[in-house]
C-alpha positions as a Markdown table, in Angstrom:
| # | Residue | x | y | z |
|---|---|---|---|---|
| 1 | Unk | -5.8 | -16.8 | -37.5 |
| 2 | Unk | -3.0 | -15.7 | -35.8 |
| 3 | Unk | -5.0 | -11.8 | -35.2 |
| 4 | Unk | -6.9 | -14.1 | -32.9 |
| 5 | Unk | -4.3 | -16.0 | -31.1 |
| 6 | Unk | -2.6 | -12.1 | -30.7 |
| 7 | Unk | -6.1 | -10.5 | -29.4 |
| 8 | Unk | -6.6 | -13.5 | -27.1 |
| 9 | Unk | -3.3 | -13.3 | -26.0 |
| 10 | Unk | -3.7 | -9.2 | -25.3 |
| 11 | Unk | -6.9 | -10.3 | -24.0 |
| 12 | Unk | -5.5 | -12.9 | -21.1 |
| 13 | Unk | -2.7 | -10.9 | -20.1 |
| 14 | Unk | -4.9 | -7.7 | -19.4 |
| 15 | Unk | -7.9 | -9.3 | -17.7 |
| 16 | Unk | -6.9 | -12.0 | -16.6 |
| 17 | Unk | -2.6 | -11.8 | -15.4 |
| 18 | Unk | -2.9 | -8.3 | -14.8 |
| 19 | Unk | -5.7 | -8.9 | -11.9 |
| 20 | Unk | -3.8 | -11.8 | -10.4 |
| 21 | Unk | -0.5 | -9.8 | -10.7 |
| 22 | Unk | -2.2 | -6.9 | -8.9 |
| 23 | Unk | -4.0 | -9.4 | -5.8 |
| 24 | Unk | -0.3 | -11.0 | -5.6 |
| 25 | Unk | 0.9 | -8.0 | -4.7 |
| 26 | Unk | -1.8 | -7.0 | -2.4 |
| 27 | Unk | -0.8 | -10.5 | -0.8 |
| 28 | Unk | 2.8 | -10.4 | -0.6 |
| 29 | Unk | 2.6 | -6.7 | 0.9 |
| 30 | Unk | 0.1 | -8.3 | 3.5 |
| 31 | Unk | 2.3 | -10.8 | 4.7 |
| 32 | Unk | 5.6 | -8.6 | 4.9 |
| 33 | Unk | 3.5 | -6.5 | 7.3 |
| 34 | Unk | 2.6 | -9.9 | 9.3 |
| 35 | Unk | 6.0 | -10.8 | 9.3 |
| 36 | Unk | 7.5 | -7.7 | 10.3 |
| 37 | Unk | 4.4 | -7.6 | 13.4 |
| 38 | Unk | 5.8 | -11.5 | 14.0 |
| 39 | Unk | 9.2 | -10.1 | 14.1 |
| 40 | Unk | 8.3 | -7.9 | 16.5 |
| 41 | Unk | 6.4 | -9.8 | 18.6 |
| 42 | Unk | 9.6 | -12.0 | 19.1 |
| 43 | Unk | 12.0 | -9.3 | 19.5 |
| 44 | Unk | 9.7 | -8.4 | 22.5 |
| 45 | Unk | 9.7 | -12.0 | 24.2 |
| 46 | Unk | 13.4 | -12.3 | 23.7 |
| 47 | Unk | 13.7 | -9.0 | 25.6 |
| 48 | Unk | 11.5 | -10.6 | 28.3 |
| 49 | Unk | 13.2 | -14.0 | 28.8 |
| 50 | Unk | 16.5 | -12.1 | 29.3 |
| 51 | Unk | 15.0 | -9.4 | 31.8 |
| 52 | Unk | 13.2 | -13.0 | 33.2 |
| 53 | Unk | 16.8 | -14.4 | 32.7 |
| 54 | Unk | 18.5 | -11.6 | 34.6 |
| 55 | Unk | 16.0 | -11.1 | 37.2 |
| 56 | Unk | 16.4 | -14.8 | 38.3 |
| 57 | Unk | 20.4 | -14.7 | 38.3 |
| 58 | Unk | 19.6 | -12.0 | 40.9 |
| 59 | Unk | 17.5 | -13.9 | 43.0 |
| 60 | Unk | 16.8 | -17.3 | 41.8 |
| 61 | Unk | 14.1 | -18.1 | 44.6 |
| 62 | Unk | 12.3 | -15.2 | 44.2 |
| 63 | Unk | 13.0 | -13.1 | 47.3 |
């Protein structure tokens, strides 16, 4: 009995862990990417709303 509980245990881990091991780390690499695009993306509007910032400390009526 316990050749079984081994060969099932080989068995799990290979087909079954190893696949969701390897999609996890599809995933997480798929969302660092997001997040560093998200980081980005606010790095850029902070830029903006400090130019927009600026810009109206200049001339706050638009003139």
């Amino acid at each position: 009995m316990p050749d079984f509980f081994n060969e099932f245990e080989r068995f799990f881990e290979q087909h079954m862990m190893g696949e969701h091991r390897k999609r996890m780390k599809e995933v997480e690499k798929e969302v660092e990417k997001e997040e560093q695009q998200m980081e980005q993306q606010e790095r850029k509007l902070q830029q903006n709303v400090k130019r927009l910032d600026e810009q109206d400390a200049e001339d706050p009526f638009g003139q």
